[in-house]
PLY file of the C-alpha trace (Angstrom):
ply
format ascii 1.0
element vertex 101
property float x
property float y
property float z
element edge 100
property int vertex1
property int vertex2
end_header
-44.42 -1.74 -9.33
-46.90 -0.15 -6.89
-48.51 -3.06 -7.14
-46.22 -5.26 -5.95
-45.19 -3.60 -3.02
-48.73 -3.55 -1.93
-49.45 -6.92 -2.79
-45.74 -8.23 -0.48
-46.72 -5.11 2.04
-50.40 -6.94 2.40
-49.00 -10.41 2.81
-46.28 -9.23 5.42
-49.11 -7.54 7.62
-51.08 -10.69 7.52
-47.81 -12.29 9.25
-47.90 -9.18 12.11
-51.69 -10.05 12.39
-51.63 -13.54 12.74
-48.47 -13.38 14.92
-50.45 -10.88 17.36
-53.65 -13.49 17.18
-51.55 -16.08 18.50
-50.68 -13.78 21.20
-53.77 -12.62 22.31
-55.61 -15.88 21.84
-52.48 -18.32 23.10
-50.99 -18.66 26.57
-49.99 -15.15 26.83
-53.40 -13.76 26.79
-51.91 -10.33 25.18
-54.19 -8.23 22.57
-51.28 -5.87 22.05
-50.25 -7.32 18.62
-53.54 -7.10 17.75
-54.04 -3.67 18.58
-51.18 -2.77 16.54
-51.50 -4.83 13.81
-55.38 -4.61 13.43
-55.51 -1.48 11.82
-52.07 -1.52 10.20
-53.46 -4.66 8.17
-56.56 -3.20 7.35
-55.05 -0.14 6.04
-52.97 -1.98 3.57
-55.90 -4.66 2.65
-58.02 -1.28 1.75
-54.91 0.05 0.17
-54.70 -3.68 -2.06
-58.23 -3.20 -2.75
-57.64 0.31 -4.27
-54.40 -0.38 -6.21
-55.81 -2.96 -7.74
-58.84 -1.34 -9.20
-56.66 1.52 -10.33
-53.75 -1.22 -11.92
-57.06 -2.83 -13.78
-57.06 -0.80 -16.90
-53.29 -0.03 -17.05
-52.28 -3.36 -16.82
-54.99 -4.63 -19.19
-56.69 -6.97 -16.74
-59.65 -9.04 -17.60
-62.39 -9.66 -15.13
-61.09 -12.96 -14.16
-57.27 -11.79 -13.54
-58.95 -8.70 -11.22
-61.69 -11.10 -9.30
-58.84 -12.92 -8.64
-56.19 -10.48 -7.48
-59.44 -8.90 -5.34
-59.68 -12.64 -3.90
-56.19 -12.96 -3.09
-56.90 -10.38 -0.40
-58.62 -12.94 1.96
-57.24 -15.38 2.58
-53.37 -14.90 4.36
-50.21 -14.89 1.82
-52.77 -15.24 -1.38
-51.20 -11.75 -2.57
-47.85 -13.05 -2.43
-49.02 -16.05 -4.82
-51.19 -14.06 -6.85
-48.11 -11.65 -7.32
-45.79 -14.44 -8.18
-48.50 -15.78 -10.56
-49.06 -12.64 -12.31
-45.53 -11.50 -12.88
-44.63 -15.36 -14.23
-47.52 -14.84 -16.60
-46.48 -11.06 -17.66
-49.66 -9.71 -16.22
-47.47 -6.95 -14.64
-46.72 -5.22 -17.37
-43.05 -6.91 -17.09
-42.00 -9.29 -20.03
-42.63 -12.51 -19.33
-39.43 -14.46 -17.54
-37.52 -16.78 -20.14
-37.74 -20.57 -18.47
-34.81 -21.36 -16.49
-32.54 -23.87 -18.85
0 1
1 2
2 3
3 4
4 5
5 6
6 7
7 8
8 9
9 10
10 11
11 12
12 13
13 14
14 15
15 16
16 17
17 18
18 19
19 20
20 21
21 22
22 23
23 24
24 25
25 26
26 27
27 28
28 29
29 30
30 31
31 32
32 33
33 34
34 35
35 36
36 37
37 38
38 39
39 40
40 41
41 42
42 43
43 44
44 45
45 46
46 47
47 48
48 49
49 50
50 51
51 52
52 53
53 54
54 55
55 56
56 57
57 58
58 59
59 60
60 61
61 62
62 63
63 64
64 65
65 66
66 67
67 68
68 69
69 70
70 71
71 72
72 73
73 74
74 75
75 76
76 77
77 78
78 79
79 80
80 81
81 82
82 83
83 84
84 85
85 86
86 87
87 88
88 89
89 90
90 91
91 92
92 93
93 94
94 95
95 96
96 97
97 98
98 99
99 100
């Protein structure tokens, strides 16, 4: 669960980052987003980072399902699909979902 929320919390500061970038770098000319969300976004990437090393062994994880997860990090939203991915497949620890009839 922990895991989850990190993984959604990560994707949603992404948004607040690339939302202030577009600020500071578009007509407005205004770093405050960036301020702001700078360091709130890096705090929750480090945060992703750490709960996912600690989720590796719990969870079971190969090395390909954690490089992965660790890669979802970088680029913007790829938590939110990794999250999706890995809860479809029952690498969450939650049963996997029965297909929609």
């Amino acid at each position: 669960m922990a895991f989850r929320v990190v993984a959604i919390a990560e994707a949603f500061s992404w948004l607040g980052l690339l939302i202030g970038m577009f600020f500071k770098y578009g007509p407005a000319a205004n770093p405050l987003g960036v301020e702001v969300f700078g360091p709130i976004h890096g705090g929750i990437f480090v945060l992703y980072l750490l709960v996912t090393l600690v989720c590796i062994r719990p969870l079971k994880w190969g090395i390909g399902t954690t490089l992965l997860a660790l890669a979802a990090a970088i680029p913007p939203f790829f938590t939110l699909l990794f999250e999706m991915w890995a809860l479809r497949t029952g690498r969450l620890g939650v049963p996997r979902r029965a297909p929609v009839q």
